[in-house]
N, C-alpha and C positions, 0 to 999 in steps of 0.2 A: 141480762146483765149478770144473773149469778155464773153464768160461765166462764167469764171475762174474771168476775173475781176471781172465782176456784182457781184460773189458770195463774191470776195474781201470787193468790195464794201457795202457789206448790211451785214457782220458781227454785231454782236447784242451782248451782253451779257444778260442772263437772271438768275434772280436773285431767281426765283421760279422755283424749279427741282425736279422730282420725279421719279419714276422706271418706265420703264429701263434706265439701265446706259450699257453705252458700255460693251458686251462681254471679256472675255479676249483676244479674236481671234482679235478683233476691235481693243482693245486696245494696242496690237503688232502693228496693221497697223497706229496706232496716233504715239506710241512713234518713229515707225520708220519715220513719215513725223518730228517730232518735231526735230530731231539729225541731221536734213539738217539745224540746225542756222548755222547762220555767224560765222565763228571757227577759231580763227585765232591760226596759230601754231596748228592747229589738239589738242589741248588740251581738247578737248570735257568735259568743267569744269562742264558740268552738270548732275545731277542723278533724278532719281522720284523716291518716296515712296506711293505707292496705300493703302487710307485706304476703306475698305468699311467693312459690313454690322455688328457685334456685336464689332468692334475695332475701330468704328467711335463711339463709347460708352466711350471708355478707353481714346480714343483720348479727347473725351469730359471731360475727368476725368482730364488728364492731361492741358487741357487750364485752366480748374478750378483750381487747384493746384498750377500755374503758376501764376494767377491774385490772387489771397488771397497772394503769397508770395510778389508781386508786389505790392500787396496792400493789407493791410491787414483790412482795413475797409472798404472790398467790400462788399455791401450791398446783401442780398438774388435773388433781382433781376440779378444782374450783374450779380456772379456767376452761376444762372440758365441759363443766357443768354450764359456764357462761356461755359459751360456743353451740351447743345443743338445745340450749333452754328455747330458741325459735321455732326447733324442730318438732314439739310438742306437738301443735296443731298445724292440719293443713292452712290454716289462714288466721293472721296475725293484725289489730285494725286499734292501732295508736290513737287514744283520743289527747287531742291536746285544747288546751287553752291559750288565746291569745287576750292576751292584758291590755286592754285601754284603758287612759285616763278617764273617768267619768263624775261628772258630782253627783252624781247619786248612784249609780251603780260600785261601789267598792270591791278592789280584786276578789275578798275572797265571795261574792256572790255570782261572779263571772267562773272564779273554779266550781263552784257547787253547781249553776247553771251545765259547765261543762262536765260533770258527774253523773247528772243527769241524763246528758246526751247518752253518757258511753252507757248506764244504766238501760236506757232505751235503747240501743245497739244490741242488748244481752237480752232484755222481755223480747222484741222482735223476729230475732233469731230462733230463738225459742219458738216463739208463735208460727213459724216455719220449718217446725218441727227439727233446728239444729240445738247444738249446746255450745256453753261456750266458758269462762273462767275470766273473769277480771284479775291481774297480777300487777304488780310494782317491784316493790325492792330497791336494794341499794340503785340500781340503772336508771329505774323510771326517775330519778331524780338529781343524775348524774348531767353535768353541763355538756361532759362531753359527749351522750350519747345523743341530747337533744340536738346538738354543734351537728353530728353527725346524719343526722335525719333531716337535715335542712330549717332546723328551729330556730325560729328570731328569739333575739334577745329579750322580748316583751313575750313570749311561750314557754308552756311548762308541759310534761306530760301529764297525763291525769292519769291514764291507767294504758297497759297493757294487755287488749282484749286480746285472747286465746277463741278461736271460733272451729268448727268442725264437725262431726257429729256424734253422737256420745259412742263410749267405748265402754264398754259394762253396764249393769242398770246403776237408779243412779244412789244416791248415797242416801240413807234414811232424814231425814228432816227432825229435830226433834220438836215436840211441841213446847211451844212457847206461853205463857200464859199473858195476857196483854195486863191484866194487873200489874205484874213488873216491871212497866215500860210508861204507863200512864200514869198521869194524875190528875186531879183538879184542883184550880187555882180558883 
């Protein structure tokens, strides 16, 4: 088990990714570690959408289209930055949540359940030796972006996994001291 920690432990996000990106064969064995979140009431509110290689283009089309309507005096830069921003990694893996009525389940434990998935989407990856970057921003919580990905009116995104394989070593970790984080009640 101390392996399993350590590997816990030294989790990274990297923010520079490039090919290869998980197989699909891989990407079965990620999605099925991510659907062991915390579930409460088995409502499994969460789904992925894989974009990769010429629809991480359209994707890019669609952020752009989203930020000009958001904004309409988005400067040349911006919008190229919207347009691009898929281009990062070779494969892109949309976690969303889907919102049920529940009496005991409440939305926001259905998004945190769904956090979890995409949390376990990024440990798994890893553990198959890719890397990967959870992102948001103004789009991941744009209507129109989700309108545009096929997202019901009861779906939100949660995050924007960036997946590929690292590009540099990775970024130092600082240490943490868990005093700062703990208490007792």
């Amino acid at each position: 088990m101390s392996d399993i920690l350590h590997f816990l432990q030294q989790r990274n996000s990297s923010p520079k990714l490039t090919d290869p990106a998980p197989s699909p064969q891989q990407m079965e064995e990620i999605f099925q570690a991510a659907m062991r979140a915390p579930d409460h009431a088995w409502l499994r509110p969460w789904r992925f959408i894989t974009i990769a290689g010429t629809r991480r283009e359209a994707f890019g089309e669609l952020l752009e289209a989203a930020l000009v309507k958001r904004n309409p005096g988005a400067d040349a830069a911006a919008r190229e930055k919207a347009r691009n921003a898929p281009l990062r990694a070779p494969l892109l893996v949309v976690t969303v949540v889907t919102l049920t009525e529940h009496p005991k389940v409440p939305p926001i434990e259905q998004r945190l359940s769904a956090g979890c998935a995409a949390h376990g989407v990024l440990l798994a990856a890893q553990a198959l030796g890719f890397a990967g970057v959870w992102r948001t921003g103004d789009a991941a919580f744009d209507r129109e972006v989700m309108t545009g990905l096929g997202l019901g009116e009861n779906e939100e995104i949660v995050g924007l996994l960036y997946l590929g394989s690292r590009l540099g070593n990775p970024k130092p970790l600082p240490t943490l001291n868990c005093a700062d984080f703990v208490s007792h009640w």
